[in-house]
N, C-alpha and C positions, 0 to 999 in steps of 0.2 A: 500304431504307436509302438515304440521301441521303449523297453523300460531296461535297467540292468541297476544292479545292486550288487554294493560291495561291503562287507564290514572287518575291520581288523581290530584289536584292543579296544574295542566297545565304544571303537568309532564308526560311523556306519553313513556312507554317502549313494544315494537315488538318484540316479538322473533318469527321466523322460523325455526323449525325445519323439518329434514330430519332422523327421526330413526322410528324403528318399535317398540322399546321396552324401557322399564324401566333401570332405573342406569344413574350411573354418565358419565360424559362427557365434555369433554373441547370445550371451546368455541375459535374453529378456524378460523370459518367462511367458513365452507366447509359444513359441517352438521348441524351446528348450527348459524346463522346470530341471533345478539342482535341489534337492534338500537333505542336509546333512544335520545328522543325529548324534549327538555325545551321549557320555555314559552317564548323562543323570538323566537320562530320556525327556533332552530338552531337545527342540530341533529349532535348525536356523533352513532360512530361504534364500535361496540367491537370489534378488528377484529386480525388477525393471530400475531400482537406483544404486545394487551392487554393481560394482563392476566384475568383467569375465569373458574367457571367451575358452569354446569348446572346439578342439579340431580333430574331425574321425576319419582317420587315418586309413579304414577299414572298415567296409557295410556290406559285408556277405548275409543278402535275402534267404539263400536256398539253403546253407548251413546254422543261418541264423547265431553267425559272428560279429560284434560290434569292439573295434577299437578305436581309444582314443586318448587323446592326451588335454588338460585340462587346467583353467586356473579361477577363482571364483571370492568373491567376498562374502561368506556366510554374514544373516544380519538378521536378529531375536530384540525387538524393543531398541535396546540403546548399544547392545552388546553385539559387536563383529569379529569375527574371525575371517583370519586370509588364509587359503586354502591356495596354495602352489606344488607346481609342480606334480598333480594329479596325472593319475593314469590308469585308463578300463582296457580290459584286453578279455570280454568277456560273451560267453553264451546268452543270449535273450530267449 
């Protein structure tokens, strides 16, 4: 499993992934888990009735480089956020 973690102004997005390769992919929460945390340390799930989809662009095994570009509907009880325009260019 490939995990990568980003935080900026105490927002802070996780994705794990489960794939071997490059290309696009829907974010079901089977192979792909998104969860993104605000700063009141509430977190939301992107999860099998958000919509989203994840494309990695970049799956370097032997340096252990994952990039990628991203769009996702965060969802906590009743409350959503859309989250566009994402992007990992990150060490795992």
């Amino acid at each position: 499993m490939i995990s990568a973690n980003k935080a900026v102004d105490g927002e802070n997005i996780k994705i794990n992934l489960t794939v071997n390769d490059t290309g696009n992919y829907s974010i079901n929460g089977s192979s792909i888990q998104i969860i993104y945390y605000r700063k009141e340390s509430v977190f939301f799930m992107a999860d099998s009735i958000s919509q989203g989809d994840l494309l990695i662009t970049k799956l370097d095994t032997i340096n252990k480089i994952v990039s990628c570009t991203f769009y996702f509907d965060a969802v906590n009880d009743t409350i959503r956020y859309q989250i566009r325009n994402g992007r990992f260019d990150l060490k795992y």
